[in-house]
PyMOL Python script that loads the backbone (N, CA, C, O; Angstrom):
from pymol import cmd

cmd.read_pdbstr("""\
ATOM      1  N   UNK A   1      39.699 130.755 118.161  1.00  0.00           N
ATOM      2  CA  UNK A   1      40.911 130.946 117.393  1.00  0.00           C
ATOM      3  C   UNK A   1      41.235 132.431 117.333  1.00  0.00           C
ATOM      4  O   UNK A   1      40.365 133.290 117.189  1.00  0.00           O
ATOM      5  N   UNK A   2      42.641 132.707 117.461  1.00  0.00           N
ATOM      6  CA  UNK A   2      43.155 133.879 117.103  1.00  0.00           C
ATOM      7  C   UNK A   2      42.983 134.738 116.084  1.00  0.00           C
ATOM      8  O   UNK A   2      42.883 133.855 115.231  1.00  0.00           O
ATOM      9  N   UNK A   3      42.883 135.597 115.551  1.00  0.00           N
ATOM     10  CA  UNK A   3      43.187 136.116 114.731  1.00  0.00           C
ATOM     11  C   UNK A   3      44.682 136.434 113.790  1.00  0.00           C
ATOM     12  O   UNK A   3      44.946 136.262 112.600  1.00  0.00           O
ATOM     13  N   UNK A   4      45.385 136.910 114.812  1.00  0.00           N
ATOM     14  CA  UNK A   4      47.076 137.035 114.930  1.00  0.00           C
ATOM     15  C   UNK A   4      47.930 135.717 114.650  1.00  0.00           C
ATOM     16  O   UNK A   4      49.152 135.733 114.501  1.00  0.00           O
ATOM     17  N   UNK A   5      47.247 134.738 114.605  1.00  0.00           N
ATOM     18  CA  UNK A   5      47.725 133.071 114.853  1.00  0.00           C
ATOM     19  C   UNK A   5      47.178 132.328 113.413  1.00  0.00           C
ATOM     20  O   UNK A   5      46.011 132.420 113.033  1.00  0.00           O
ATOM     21  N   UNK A   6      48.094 131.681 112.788  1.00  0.00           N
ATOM     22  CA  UNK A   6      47.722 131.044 111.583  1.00  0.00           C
ATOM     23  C   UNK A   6      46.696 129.742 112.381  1.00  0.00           C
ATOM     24  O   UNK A   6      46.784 129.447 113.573  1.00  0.00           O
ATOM     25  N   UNK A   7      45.623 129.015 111.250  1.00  0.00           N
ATOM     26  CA  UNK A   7      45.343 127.892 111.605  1.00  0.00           C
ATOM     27  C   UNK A   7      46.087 126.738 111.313  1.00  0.00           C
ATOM     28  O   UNK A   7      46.668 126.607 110.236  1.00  0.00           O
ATOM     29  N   UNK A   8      46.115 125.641 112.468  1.00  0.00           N
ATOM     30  CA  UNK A   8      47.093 125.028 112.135  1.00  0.00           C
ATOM     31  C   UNK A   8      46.937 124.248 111.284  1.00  0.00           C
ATOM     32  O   UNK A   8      45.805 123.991 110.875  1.00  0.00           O
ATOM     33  N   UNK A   9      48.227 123.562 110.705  1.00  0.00           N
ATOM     34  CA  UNK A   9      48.388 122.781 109.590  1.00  0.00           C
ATOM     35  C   UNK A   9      47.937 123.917 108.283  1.00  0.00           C
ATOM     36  O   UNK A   9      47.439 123.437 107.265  1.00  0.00           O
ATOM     37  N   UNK A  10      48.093 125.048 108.365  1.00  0.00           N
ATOM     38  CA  UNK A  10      47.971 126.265 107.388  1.00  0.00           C
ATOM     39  C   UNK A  10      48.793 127.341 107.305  1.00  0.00           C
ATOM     40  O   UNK A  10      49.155 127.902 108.339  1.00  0.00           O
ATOM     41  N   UNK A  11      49.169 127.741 106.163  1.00  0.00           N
ATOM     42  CA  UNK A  11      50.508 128.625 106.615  1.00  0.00           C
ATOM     43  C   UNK A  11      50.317 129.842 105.751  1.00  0.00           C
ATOM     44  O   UNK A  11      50.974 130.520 104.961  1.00  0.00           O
ATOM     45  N   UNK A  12      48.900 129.793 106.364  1.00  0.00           N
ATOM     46  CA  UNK A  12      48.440 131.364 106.660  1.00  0.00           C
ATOM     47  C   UNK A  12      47.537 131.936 107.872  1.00  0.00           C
ATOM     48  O   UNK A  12      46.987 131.273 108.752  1.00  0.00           O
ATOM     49  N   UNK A  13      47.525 133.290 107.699  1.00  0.00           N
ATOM     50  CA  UNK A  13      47.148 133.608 108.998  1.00  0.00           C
ATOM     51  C   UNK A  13      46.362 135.290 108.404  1.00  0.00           C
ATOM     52  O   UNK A  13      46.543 135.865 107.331  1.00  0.00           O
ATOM     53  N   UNK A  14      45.651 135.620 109.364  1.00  0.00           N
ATOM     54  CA  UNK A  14      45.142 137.060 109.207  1.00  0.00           C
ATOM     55  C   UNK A  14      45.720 137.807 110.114  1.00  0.00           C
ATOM     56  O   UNK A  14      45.599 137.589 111.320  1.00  0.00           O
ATOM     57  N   UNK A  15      46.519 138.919 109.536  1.00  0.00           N
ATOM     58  CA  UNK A  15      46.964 139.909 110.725  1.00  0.00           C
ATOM     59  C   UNK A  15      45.721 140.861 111.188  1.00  0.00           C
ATOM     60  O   UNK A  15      44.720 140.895 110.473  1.00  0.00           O
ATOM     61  N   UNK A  16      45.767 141.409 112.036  1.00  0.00           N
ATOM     62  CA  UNK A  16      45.237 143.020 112.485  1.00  0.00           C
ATOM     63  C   UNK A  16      45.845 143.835 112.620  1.00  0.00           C
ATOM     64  O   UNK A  16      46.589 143.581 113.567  1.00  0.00           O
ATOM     65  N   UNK A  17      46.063 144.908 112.180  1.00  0.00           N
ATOM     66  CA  UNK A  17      46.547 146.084 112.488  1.00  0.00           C
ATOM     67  C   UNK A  17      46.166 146.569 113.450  1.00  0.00           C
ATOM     68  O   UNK A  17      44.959 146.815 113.462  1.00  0.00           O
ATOM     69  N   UNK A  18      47.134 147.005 114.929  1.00  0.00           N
ATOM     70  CA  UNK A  18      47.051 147.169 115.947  1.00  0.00           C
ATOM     71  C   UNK A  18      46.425 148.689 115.973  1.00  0.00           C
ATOM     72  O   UNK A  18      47.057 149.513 115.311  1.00  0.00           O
ATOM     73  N   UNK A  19      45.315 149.125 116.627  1.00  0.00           N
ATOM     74  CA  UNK A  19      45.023 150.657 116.178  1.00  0.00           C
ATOM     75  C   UNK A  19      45.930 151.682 117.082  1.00  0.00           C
ATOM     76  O   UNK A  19      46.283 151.319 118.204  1.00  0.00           O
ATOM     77  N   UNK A  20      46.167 152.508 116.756  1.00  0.00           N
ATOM     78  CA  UNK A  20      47.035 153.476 117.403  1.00  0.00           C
ATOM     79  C   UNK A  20      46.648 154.122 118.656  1.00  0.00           C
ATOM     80  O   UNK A  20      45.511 154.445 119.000  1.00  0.00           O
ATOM     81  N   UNK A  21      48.220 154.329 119.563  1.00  0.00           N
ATOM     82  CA  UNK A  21      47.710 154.676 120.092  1.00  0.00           C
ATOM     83  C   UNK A  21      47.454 156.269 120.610  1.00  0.00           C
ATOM     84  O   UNK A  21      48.267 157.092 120.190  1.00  0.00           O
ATOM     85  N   UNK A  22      46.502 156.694 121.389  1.00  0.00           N
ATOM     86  CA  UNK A  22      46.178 157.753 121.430  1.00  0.00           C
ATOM     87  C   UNK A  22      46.951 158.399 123.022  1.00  0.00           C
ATOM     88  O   UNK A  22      46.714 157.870 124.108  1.00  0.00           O
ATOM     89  N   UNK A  23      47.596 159.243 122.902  1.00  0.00           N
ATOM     90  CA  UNK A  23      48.469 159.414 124.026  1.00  0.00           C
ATOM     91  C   UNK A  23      47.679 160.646 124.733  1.00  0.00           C
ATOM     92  O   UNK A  23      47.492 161.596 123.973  1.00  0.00           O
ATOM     93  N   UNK A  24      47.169 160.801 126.093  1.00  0.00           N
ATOM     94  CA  UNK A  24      46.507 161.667 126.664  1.00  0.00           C
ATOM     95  C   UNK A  24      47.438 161.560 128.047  1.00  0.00           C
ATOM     96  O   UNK A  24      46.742 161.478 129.059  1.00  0.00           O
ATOM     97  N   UNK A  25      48.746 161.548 128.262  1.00  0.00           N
ATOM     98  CA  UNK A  25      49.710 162.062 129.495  1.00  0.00           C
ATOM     99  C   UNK A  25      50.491 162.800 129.089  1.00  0.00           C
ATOM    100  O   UNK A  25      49.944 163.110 128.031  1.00  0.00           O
ATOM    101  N   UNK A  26      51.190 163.222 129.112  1.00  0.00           N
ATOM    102  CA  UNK A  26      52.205 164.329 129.434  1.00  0.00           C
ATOM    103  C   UNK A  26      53.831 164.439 128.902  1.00  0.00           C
ATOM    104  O   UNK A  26      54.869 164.855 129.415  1.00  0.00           O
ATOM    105  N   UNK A  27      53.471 163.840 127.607  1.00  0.00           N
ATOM    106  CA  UNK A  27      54.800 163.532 126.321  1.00  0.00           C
ATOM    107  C   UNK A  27      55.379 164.569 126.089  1.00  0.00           C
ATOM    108  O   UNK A  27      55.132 165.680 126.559  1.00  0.00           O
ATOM    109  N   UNK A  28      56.375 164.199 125.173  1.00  0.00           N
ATOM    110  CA  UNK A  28      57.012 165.205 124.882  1.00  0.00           C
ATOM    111  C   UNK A  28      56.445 166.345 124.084  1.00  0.00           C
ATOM    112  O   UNK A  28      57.019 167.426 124.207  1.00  0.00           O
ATOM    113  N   UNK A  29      55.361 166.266 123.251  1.00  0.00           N
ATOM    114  CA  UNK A  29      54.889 166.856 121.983  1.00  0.00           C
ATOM    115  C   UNK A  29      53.755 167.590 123.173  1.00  0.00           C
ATOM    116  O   UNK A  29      53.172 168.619 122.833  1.00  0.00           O
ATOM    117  N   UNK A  30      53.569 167.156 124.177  1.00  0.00           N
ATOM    118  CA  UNK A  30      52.904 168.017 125.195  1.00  0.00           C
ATOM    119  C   UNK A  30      53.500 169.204 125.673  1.00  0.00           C
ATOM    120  O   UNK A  30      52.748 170.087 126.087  1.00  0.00           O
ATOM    121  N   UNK A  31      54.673 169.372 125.687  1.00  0.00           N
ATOM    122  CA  UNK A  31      56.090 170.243 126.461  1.00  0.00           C
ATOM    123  C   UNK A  31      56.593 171.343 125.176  1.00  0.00           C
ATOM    124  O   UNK A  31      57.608 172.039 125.149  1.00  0.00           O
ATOM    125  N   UNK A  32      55.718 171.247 124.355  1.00  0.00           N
ATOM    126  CA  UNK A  32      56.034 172.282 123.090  1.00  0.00           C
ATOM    127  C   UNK A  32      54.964 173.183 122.258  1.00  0.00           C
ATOM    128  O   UNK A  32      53.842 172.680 122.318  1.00  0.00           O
ATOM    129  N   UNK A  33      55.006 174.099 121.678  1.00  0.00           N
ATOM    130  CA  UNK A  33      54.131 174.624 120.864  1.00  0.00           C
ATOM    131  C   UNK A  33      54.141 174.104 119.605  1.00  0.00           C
ATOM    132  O   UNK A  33      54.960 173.189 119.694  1.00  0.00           O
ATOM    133  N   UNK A  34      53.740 174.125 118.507  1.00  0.00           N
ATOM    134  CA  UNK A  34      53.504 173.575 117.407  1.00  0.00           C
ATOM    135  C   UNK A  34      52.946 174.507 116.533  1.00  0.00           C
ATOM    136  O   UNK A  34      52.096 175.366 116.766  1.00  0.00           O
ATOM    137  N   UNK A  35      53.738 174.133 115.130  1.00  0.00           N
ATOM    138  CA  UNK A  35      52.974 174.950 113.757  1.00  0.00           C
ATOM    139  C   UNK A  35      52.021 174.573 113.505  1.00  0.00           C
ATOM    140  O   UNK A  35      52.073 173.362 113.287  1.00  0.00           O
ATOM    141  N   UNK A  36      50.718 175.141 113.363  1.00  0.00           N
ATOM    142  CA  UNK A  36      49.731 174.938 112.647  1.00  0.00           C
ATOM    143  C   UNK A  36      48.796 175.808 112.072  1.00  0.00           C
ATOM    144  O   UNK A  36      48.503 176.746 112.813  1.00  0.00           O
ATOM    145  N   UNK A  37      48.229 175.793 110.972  1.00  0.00           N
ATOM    146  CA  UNK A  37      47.572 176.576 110.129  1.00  0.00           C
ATOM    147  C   UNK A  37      46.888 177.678 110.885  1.00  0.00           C
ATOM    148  O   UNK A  37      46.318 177.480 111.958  1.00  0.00           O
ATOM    149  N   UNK A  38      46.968 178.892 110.267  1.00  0.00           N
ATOM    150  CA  UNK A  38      46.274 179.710 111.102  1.00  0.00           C
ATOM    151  C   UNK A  38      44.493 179.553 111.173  1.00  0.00           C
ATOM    152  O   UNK A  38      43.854 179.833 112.187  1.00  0.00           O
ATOM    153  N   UNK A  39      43.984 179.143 110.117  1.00  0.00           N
ATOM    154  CA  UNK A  39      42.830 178.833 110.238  1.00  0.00           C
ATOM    155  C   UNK A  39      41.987 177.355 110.077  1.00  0.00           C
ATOM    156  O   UNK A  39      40.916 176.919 109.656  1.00  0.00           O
ATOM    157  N   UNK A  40      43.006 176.995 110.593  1.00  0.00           N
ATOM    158  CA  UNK A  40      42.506 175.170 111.731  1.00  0.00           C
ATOM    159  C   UNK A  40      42.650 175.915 112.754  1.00  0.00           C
ATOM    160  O   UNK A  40      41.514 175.913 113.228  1.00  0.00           O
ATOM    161  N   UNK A  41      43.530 176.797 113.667  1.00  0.00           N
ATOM    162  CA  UNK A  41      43.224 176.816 115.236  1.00  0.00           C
ATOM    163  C   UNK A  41      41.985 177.836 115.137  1.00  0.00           C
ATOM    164  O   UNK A  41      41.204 177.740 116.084  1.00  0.00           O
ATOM    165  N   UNK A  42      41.707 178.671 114.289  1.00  0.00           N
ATOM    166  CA  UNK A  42      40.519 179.422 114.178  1.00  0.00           C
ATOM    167  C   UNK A  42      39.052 178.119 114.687  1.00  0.00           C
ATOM    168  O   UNK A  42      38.382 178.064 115.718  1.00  0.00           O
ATOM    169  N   UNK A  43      39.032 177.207 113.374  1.00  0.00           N
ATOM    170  CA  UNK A  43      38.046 176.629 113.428  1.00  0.00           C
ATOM    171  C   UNK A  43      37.776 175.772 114.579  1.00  0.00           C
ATOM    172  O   UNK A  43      36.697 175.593 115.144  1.00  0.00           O
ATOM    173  N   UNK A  44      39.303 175.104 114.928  1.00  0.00           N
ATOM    174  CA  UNK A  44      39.549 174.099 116.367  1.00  0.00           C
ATOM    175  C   UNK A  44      38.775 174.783 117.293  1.00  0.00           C
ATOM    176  O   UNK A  44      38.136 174.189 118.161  1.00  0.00           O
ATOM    177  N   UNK A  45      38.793 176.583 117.110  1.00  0.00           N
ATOM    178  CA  UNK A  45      38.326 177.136 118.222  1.00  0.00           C
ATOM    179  C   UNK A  45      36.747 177.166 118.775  1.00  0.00           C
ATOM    180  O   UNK A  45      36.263 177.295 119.899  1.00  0.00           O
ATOM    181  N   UNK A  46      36.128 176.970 117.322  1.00  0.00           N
ATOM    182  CA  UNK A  46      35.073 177.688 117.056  1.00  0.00           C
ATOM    183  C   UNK A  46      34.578 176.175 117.268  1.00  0.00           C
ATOM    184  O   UNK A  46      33.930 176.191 118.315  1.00  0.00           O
ATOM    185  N   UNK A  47      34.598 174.702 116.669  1.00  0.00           N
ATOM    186  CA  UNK A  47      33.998 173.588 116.788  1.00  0.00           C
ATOM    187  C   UNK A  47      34.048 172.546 117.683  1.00  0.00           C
ATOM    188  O   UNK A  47      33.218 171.704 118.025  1.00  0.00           O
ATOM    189  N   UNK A  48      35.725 172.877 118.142  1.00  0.00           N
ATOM    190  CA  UNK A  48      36.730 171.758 118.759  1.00  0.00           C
ATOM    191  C   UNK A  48      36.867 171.150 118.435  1.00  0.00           C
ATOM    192  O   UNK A  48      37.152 170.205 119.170  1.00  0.00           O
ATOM    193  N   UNK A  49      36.837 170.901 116.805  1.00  0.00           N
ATOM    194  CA  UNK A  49      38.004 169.222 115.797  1.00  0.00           C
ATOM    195  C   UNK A  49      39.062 169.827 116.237  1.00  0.00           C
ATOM    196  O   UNK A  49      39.205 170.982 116.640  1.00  0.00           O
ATOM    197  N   UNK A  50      39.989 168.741 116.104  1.00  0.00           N
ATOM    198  CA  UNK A  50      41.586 168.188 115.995  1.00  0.00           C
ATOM    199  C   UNK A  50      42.093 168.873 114.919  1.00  0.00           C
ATOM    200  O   UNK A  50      41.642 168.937 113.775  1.00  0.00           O
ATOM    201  N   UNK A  51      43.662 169.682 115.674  1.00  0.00           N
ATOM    202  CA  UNK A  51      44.009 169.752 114.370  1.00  0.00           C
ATOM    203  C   UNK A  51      45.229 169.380 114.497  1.00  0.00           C
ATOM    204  O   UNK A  51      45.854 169.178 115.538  1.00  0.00           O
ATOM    205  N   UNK A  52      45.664 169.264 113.115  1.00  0.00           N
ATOM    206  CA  UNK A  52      47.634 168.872 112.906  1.00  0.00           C
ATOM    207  C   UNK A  52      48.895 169.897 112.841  1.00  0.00           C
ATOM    208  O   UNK A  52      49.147 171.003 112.362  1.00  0.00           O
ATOM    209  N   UNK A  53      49.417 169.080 113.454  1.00  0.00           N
ATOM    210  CA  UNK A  53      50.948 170.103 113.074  1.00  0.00           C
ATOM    211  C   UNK A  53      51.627 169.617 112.531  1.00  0.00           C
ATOM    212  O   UNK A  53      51.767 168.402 112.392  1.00  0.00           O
ATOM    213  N   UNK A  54      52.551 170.955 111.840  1.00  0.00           N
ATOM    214  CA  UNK A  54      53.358 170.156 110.797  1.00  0.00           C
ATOM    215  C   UNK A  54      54.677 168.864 111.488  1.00  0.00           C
ATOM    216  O   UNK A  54      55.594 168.109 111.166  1.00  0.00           O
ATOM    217  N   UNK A  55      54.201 169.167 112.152  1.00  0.00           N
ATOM    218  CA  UNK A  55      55.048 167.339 113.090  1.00  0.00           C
ATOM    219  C   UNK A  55      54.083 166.148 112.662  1.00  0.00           C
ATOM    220  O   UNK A  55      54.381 165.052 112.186  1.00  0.00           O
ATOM    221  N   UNK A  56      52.927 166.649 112.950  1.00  0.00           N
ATOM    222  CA  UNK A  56      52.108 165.445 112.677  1.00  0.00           C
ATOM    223  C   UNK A  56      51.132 165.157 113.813  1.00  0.00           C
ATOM    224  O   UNK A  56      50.082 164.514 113.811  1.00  0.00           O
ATOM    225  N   UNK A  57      51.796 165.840 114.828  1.00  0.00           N
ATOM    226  CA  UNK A  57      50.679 165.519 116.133  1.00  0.00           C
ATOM    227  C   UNK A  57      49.212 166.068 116.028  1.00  0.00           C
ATOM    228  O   UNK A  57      49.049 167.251 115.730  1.00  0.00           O
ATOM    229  N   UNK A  58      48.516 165.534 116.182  1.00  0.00           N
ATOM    230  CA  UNK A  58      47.107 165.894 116.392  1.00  0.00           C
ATOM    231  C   UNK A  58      46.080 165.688 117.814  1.00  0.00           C
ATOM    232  O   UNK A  58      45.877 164.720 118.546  1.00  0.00           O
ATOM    233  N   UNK A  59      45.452 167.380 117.797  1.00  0.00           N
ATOM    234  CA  UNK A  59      45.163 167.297 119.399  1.00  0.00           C
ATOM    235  C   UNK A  59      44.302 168.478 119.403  1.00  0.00           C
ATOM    236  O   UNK A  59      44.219 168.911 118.254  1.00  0.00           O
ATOM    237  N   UNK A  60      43.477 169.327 120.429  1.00  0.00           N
ATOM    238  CA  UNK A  60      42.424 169.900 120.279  1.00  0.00           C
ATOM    239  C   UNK A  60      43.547 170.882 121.002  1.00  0.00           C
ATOM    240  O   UNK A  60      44.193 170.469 121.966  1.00  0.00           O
ATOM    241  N   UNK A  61      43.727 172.189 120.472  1.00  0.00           N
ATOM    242  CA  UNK A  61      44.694 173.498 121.162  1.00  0.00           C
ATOM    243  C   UNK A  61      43.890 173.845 122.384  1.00  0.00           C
ATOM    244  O   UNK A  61      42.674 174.025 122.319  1.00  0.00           O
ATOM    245  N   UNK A  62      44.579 173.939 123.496  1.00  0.00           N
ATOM    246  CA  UNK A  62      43.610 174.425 124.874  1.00  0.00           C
ATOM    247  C   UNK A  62      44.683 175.452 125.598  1.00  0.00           C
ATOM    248  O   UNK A  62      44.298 176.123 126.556  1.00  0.00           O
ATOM    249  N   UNK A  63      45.608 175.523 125.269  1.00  0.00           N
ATOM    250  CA  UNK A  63      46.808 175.861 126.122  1.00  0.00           C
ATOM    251  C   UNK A  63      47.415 177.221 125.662  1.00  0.00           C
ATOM    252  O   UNK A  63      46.626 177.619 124.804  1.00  0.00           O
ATOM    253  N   UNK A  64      48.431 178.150 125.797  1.00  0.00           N
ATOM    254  CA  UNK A  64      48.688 179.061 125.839  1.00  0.00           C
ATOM    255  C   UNK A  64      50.242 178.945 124.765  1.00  0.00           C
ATOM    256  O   UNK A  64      51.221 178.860 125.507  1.00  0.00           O
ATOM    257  N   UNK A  65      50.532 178.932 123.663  1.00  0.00           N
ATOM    258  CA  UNK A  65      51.064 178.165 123.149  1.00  0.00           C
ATOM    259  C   UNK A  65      53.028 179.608 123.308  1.00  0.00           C
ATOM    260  O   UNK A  65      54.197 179.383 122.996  1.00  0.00           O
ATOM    261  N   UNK A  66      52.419 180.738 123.852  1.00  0.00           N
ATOM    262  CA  UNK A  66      53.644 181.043 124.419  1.00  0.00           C
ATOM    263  C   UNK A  66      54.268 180.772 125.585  1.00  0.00           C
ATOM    264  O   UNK A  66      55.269 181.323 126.043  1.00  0.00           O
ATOM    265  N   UNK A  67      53.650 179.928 126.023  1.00  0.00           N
ATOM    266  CA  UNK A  67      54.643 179.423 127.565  1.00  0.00           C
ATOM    267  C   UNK A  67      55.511 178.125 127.191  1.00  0.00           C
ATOM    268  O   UNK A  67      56.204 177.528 128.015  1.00  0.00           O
ATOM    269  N   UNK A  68      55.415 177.852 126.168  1.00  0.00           N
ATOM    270  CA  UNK A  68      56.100 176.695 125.589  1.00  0.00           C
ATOM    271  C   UNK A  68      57.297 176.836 124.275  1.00  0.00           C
ATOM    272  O   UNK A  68      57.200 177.495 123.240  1.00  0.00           O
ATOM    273  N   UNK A  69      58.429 175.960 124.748  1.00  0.00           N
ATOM    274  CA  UNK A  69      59.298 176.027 123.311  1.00  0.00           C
ATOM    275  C   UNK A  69      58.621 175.540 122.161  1.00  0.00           C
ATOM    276  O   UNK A  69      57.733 174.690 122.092  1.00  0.00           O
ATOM    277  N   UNK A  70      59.269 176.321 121.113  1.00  0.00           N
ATOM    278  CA  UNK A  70      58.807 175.353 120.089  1.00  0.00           C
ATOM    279  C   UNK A  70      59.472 174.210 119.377  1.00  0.00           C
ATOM    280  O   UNK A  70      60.685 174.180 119.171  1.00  0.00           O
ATOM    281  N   UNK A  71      58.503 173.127 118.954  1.00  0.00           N
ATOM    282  CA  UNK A  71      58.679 172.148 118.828  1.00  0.00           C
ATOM    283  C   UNK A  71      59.883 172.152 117.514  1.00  0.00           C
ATOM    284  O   UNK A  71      60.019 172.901 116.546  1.00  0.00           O
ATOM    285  N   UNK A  72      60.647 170.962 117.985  1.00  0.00           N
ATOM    286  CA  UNK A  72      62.120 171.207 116.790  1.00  0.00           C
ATOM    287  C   UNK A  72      61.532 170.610 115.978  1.00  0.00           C
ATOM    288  O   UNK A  72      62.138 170.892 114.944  1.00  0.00           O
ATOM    289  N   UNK A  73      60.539 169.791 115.660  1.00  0.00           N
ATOM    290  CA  UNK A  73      60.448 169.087 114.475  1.00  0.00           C
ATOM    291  C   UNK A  73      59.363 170.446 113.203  1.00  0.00           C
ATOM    292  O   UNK A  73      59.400 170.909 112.063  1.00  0.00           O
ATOM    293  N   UNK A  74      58.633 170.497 114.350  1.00  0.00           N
ATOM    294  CA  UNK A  74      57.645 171.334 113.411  1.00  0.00           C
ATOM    295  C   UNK A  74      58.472 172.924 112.836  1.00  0.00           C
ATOM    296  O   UNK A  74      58.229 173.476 111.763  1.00  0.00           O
ATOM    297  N   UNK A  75      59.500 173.420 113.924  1.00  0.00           N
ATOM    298  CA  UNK A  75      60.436 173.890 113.525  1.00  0.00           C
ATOM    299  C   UNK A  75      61.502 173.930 112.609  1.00  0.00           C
ATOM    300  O   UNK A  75      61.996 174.992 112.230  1.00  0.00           O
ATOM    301  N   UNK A  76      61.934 172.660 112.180  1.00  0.00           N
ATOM    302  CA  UNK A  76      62.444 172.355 111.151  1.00  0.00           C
ATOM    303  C   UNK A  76      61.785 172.629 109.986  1.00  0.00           C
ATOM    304  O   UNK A  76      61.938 173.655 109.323  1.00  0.00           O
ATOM    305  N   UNK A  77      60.986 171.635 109.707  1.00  0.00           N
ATOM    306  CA  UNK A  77      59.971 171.190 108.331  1.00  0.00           C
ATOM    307  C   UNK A  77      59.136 172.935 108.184  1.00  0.00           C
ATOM    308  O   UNK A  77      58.636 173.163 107.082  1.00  0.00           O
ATOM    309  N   UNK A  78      59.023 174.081 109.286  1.00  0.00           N
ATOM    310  CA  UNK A  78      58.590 175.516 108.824  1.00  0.00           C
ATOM    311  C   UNK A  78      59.892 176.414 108.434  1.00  0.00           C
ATOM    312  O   UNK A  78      59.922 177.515 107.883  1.00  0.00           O
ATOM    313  N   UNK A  79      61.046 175.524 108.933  1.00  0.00           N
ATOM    314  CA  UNK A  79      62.268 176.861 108.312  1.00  0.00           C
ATOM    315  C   UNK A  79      62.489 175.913 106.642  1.00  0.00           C
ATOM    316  O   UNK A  79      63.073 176.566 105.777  1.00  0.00           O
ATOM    317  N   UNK A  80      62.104 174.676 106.306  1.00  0.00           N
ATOM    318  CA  UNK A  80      62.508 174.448 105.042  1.00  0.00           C
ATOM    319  C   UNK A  80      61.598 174.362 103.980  1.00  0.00           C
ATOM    320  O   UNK A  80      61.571 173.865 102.854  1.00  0.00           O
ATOM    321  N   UNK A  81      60.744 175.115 104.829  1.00  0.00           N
ATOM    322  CA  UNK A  81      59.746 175.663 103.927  1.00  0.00           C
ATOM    323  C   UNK A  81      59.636 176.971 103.136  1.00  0.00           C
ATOM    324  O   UNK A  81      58.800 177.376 102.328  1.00  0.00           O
ATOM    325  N   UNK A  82      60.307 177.284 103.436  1.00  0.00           N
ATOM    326  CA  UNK A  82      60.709 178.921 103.206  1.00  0.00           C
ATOM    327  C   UNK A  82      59.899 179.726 103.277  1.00  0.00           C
ATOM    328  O   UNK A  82      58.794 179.303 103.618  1.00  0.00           O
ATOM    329  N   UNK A  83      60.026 181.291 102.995  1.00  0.00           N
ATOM    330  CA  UNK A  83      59.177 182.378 102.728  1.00  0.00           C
ATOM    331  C   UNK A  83      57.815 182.381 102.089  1.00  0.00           C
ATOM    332  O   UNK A  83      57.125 183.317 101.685  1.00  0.00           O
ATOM    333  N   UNK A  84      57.635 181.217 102.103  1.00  0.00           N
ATOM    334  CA  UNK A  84      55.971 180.865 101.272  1.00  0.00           C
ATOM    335  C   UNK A  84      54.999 181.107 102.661  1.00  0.00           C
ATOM    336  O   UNK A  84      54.459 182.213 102.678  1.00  0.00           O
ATOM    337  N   UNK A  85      54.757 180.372 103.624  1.00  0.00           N
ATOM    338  CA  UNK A  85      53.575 180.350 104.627  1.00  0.00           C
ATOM    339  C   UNK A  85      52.557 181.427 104.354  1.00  0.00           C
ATOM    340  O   UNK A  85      51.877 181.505 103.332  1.00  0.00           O
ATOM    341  N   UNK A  86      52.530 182.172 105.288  1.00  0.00           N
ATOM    342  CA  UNK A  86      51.187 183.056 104.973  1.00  0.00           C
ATOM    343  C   UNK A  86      51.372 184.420 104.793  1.00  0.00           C
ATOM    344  O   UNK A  86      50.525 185.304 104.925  1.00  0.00           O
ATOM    345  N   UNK A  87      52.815 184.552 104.410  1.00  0.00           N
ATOM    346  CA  UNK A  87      53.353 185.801 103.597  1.00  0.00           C
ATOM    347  C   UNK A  87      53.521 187.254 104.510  1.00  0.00           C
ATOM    348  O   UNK A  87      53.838 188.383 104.134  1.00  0.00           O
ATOM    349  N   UNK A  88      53.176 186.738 105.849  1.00  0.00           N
ATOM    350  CA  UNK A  88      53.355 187.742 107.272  1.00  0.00           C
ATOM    351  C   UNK A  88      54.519 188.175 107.440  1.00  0.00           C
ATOM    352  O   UNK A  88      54.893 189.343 107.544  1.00  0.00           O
ATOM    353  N   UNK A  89      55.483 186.614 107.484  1.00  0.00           N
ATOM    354  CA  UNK A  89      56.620 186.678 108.244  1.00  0.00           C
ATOM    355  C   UNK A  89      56.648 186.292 109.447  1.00  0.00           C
ATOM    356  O   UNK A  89      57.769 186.109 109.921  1.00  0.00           O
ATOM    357  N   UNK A  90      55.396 186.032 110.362  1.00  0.00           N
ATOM    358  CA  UNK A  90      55.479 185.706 111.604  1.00  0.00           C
ATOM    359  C   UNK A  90      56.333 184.657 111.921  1.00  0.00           C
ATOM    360  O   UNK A  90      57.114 184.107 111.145  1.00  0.00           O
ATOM    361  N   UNK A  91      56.084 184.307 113.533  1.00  0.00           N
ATOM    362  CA  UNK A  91      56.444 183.463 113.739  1.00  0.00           C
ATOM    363  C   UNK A  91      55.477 181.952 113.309  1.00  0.00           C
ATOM    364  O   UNK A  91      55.771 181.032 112.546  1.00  0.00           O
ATOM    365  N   UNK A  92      54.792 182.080 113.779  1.00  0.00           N
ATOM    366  CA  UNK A  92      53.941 180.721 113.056  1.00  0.00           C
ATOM    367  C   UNK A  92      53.287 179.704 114.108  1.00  0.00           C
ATOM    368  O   UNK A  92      52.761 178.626 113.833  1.00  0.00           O
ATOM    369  N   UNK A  93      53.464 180.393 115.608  1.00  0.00           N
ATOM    370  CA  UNK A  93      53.534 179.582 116.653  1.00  0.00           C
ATOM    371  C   UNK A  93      51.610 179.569 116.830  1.00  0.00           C
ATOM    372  O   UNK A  93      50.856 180.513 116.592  1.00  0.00           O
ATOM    373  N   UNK A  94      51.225 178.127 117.333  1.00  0.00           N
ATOM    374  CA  UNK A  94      49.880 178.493 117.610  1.00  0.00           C
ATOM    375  C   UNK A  94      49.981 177.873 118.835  1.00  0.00           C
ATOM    376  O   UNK A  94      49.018 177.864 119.602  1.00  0.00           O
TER     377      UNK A  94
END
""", "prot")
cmd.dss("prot")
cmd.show_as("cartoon", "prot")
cmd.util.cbc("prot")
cmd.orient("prot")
C-alpha cells in the first residue's frame, strides 16, 4: 500500500511531504552574487557549512562573487533594509 493513497473503503490517507529539492546545475541563483553575512562566508570558509542569502538560497561560496550580477532579490530585501547592515556602507556582495 501507498502511502500517498487512502485505504480503501477509508477516507483517509497519510500524506508525505515530498523532500526538497536540492538543485546542483546551473540555475538562475547560480548566475548571481548574493548577500550574505559577512561572517557566515568567513566561517563557510574556514569549515565549509552552507550558508544563506538573504534570497534564501543556500550553498557552500566557491566562486568569485565579482564576476557576477547581483542577485535582484537579495538586492531588494538589502536596499529595504536600510542603513542598519554592518554600518560600512559597503556593498554587501559576497
Amino acid at each position: 500500500m501507498s502511502t500517498l493513497e487512502p485505504e480503501r473503503g477509508t477516507g483517509t490517507g497519510t500524506l508525505v511531504e515530498p523532500t526538497p529539492q536540492v538543485s546542483h546545475g546551473d540555475g538562475d541563483h547560480e548566475r548571481f552574487a548574493h548577500y550574505v553575512q559577512k561572517d557566515k562566508i568567513m566561517a563557510s570558509a574556514l569549515d565549509g557549512t552552507p550558508v544563506v542569502a538573504l534570497c534564501g538560497k543556500v550553498w557552500v561560496p566557491g566562486r568569485d562573487p565579482k564576476k557576477y550580477p547581483v542577485c535582484p532579490m537579495c538586492k531588494e530585501i538589502y536596499d529595504s533594509m536600510g542603513a542598519g547592515g554592518d554600518g560600512k556602507g559597503g556593498d554587501g556582495k559576497k
